[in-house]
C-alpha positions in Angstrom: 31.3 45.1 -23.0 32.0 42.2 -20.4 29.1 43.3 -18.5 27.1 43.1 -21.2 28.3 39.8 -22.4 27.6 38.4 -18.6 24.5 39.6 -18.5 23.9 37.6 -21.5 25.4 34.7 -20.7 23.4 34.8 -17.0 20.2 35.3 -18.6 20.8 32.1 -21.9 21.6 30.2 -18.8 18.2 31.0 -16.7 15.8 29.8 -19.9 17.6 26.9 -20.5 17.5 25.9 -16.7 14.4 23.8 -16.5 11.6 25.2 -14.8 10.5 22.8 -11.6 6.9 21.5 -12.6 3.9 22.6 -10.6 1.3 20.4 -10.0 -2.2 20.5 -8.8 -2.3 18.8 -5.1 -3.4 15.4 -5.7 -0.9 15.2 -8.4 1.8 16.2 -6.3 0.4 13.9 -3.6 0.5 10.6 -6.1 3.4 12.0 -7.3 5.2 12.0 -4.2 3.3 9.0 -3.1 4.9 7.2 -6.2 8.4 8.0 -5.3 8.2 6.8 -1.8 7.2 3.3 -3.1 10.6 3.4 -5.1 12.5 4.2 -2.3 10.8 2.0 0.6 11.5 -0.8 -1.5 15.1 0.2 -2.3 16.2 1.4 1.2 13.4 -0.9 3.3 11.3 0.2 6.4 13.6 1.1 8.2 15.9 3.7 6.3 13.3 5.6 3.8 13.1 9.0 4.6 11.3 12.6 4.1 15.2 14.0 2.7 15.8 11.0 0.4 12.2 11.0 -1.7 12.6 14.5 -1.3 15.8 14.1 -3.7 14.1 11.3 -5.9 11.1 13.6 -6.8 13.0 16.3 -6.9 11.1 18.8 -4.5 12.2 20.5 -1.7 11.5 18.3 2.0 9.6 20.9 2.8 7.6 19.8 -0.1 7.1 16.3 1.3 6.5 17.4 5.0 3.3 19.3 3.5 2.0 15.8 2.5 3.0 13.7 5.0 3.6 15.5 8.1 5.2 12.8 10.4 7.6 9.6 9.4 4.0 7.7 10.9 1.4 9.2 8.1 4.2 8.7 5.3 4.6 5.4 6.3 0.7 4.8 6.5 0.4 6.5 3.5 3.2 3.7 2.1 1.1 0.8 3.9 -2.4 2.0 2.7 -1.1 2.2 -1.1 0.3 -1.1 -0.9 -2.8 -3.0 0.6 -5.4 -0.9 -1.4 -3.2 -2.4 -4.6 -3.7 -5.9 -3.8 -7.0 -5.8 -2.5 -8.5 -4.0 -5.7 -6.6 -6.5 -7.9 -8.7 -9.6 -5.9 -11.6 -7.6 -5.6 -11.8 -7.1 -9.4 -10.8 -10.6 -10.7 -13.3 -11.9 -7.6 -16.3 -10.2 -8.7 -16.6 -10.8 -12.0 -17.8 -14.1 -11.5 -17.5 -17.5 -13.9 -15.9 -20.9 -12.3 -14.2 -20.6 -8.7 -11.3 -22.6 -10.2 -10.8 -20.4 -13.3 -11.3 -17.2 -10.8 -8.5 -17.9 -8.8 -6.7 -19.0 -12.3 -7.3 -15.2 -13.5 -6.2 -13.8 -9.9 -2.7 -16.1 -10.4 -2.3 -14.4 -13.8 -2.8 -10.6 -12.9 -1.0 -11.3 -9.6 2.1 -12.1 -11.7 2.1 -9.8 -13.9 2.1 -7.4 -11.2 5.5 -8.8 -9.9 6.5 -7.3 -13.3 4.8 -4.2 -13.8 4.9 -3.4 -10.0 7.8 -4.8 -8.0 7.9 -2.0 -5.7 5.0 -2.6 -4.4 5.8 -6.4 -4.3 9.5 -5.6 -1.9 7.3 -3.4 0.0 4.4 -6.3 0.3 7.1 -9.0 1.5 9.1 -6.3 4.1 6.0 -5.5 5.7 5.5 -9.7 6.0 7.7 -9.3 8.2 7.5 -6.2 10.3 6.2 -7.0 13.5 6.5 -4.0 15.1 3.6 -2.3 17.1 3.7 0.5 14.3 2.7 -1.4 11.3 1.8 -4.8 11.9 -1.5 -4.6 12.6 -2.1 -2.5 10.0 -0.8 -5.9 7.8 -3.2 -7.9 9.8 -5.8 -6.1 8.6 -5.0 -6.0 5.0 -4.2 -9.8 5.1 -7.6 -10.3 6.8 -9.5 -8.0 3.6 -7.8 -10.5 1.5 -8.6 -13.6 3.0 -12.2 -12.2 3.6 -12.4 -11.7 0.0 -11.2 -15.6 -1.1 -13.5 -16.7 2.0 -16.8 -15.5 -0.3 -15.0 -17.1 -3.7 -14.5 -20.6 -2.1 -18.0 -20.6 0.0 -19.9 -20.1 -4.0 -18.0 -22.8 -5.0 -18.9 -25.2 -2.3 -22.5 -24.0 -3.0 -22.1 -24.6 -6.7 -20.6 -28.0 -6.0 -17.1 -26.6 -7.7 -15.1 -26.5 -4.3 -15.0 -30.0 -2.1 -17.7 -29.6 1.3 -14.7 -31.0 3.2 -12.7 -27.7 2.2 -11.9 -25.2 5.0 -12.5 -21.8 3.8 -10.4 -19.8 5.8 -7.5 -22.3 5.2 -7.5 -23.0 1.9 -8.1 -19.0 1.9 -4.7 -18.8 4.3 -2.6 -21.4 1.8 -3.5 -18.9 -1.1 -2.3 -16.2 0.3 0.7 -17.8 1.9 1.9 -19.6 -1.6 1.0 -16.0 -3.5 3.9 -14.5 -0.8 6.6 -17.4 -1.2 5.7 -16.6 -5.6 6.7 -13.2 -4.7 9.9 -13.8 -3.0 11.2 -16.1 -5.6 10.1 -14.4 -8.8 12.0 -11.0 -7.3 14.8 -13.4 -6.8 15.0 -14.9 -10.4 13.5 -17.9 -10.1 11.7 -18.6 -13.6 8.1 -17.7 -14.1 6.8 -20.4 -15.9 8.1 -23.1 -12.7 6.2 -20.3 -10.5 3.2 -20.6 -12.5 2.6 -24.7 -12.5 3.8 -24.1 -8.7 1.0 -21.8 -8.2 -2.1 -23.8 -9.9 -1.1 -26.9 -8.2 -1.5 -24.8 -4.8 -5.1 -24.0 -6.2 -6.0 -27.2 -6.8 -4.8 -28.4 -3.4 -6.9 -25.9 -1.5 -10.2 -26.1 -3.7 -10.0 -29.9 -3.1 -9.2 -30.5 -6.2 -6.6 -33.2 -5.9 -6.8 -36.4 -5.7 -6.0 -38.2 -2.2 -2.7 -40.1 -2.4 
């Protein structure tokens, strides 16, 4: 009768233990992809490991060592995600077209937001800032140089337009954009109040279209 009453027990115990999901690869990848951004933004460059998303997603490390072999492709695979975020989000406001001042108006908007709906890919954005290792910073001057590449063309149509100031440097106003859309980061993550962030932010606009008046 105990036997039986085990046997019972062991086997009301194995269907209520939930079953681990299996995905299809690519899902697994994003998956696991996803969970890496949590934890490089909690634990930083430096500590983020295979064991600990591993534990966050649940898998076995063998799991995550199937998808990114070596700390460098995880990392990479990090990096990539990051800068392919960012990029799409100015690509996408950039290309729609309309007023150069009202474009980079629309990029200040969604790039906000994001600080909301994505702050792990914000921490991760501002750590690798300030990474320069052989490992990963070139890989950040190459995103930052897709970005300014991309308000290059934006400024250039306005100057052509008449919108954007002839005496307007491209590539610096381009730089200043970029620079003030970094310091936004750090302070919104920091508390700082989004509405002081956002009259920050357009007067940085206006200053490198050439919008403001000389003092």
């Amino acid at each position: 009768m105990a036997s039986q009453l085990k046997a019972s027990t062991e086997a009301d115990v194995a269907r209520e233990k939930p079953r681990r999901t299996r995905l299809r690869p690519e899902a697994r990848r994003a998956q696991l992809l996803e969970t890496s951004l949590e934890v490089f933004a909690r634990r930083g460059f430096g500590r983020a490991c295979h064991t600990e998303i591993a534990q966050a997603a649940g898998v076995a490390v063998s799991t995550v060592f199937l998808y990114f072999p070596t700390r460098k492709a995880l990392v990479t695979a990090v990096l990539d995600e990051v800068g392919r975020f960012y990029i799409d989000l100015a690509r996408r406001v950039h290309q729609k077209g309309g007023p150069v001042a009202e474009i980079f108006a629309e990029h200040r908007r969604q790039f906000h937001g994001s600080l909301e709906s994505n702050p792990h890919r914000a921490r991760i954005a501002l750590d690798w800032s300030t990474a320069a290792r052989e490992d990963v910073w070139p890989l950040y001057l190459e995103f930052i140089d897709k970005l300014v590449e991309n308000h290059v063309a934006t400024i250039r149509r306005g100057q052509m337009s008449g919108e954007v100031g002839a005496h307007v440097d491209p590539e610096t106003s381009a730089l200043m954009l970029i620079g003030s859309a970094q310091m936004t980061a750090q302070l919104r993550l920091a508390g700082t109040d989004a509405e002081k962030l956002d009259r920050m932010s357009a007067l940085m606009i206006d200053a490198a279209l050439g919008r403001l008046a000389p003092a």
